[in-house]
N, C-alpha and C positions, 0 to 999 in steps of 0.2 A: 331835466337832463342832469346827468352824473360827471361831476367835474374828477379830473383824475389829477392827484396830488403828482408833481413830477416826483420821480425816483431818483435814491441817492446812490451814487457807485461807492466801492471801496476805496479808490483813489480821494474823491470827497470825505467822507469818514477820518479817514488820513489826516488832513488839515483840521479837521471840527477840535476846536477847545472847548470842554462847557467845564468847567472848575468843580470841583469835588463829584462828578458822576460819573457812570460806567456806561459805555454805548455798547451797541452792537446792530450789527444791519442783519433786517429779515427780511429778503426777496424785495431787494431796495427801500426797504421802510425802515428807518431809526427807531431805535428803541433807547430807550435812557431809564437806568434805574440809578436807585440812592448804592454808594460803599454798603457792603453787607457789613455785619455788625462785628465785631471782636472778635465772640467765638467763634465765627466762621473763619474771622483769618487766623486763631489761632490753630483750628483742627488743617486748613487750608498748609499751613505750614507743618505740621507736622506730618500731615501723608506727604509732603515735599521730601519732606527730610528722611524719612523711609524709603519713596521711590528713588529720589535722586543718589542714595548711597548707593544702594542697589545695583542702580545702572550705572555708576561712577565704576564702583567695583568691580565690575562684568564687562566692561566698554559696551554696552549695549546701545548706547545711542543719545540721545539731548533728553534732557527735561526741560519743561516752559514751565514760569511761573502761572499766576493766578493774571487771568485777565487779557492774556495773550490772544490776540486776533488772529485767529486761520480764516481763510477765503472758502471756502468750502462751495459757490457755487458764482457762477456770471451770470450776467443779463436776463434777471436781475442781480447783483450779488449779496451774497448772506457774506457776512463775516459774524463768526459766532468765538467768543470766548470764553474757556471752559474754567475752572480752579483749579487744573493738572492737566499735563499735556506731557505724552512722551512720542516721541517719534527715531524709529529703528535707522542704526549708523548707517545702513544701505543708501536711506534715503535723508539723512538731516543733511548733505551737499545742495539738497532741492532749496534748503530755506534759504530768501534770498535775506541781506544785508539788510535792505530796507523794506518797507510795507509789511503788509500780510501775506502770509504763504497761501500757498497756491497748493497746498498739500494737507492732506486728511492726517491728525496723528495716528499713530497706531491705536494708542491707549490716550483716554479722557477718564477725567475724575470732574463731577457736577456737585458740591456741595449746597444741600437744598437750605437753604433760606427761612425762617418763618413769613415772610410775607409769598413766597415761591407759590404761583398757583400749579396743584398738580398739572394742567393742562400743560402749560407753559414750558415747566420739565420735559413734559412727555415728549413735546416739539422738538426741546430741541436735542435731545437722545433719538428722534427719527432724524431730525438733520444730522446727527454725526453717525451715524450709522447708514444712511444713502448715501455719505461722500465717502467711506470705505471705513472709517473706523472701525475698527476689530472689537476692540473690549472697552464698555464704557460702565464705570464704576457712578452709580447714583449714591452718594450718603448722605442719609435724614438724620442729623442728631436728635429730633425729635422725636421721635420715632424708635430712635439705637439700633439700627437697622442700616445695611444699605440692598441697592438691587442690582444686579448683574445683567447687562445687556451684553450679547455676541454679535456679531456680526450674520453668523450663523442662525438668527431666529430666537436663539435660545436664552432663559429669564433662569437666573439665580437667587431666590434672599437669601442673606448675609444677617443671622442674627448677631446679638451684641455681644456674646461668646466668641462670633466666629471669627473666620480669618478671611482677608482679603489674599483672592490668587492673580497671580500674573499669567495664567493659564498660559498659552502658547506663545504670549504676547513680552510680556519679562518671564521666560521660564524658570524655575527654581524661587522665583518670588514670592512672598507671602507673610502678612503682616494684620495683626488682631486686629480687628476692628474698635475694640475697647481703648487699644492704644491708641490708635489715631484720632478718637472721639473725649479720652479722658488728659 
């Protein structure tokens, strides 16, 4: 017989301390990985610093840091957090005070990891694009590369020449991928 682990809600999640890791809930199941390494948080920061000018400039709406918990689904719930999160001025009144929103961003940025297994990604670019995410930006520094997911279906690479678009999502946005990787 098949013992079933109870499930943890996002409100749980909420309270969990574990000292230097990163969580996230997948259809009530914890996940716990190590701080990604340096360079991740320095490319991490620097497409921050690109997007967030951007939309600061534009009033277009919040940017989230790296790490930020969206609720993306209930019973069970995912809370998934991405390395870039922008979410449109219409709707950033929706984020609440406390906990995790209850709101898909418009745009996510995933920067892959060397331990990242491809599947892994894949997951969770289908979870942010089933709760409505519009455009989600995959960048492999390994690789010097990122991939474009739409909401739409539609798959873009991004070689190390090119430029990252805000498509309909930051319109008039766009920024080399070189810079944000170099």
């Amino acid at each position: 017989m098949e013992s079933s682990a109870k499930l943890m809600t996002a409100s749980e999640l909420e309270r969990l301390v574990l000292a230097d890791k990163q969580t996230e809930l997948v259809r009530g199941r914890l996940v716990i990985r190590e701080p990604p390494g340096t360079r991740h948080g320095r490319i991490a920061a620097t497409l921050s610093f690109h997007v967030s000018d951007f939309v600061h400039r534009e009033r277009l709406g919040a940017v989230f840091a790296q790490d930020t918990g969206f609720r993306l689904q209930s019973n069970p719930d995912t809370v998934r957090a991405p390395d870039l999160a922008f979410v449109a001025r219409e709707r950033a009144s929706e984020i609440p005070d406390r906990g995790y929103a209850s709101v898909a961003p418009d745009l996510v940025a995933e920067i892959v990891s060397p331990g990242d297994a491809p599947a892994d990604v894949l997951a969770k670019v289908a979870d942010w694009l089933a709760a409505g995410v519009r455009l989600t930006w995959v960048i492999d520094p390994a690789r010097v590369e990122a991939r474009v997911y739409r909401s739409d279906g539609s798959l873009s690479l991004i070689a190390a020449d090119g430029m990252l678009s805000g498509d309909d999502v930051l319109p008039g946005f766009s920024c080399s991928l070189r810079d944000v990787l170099d």
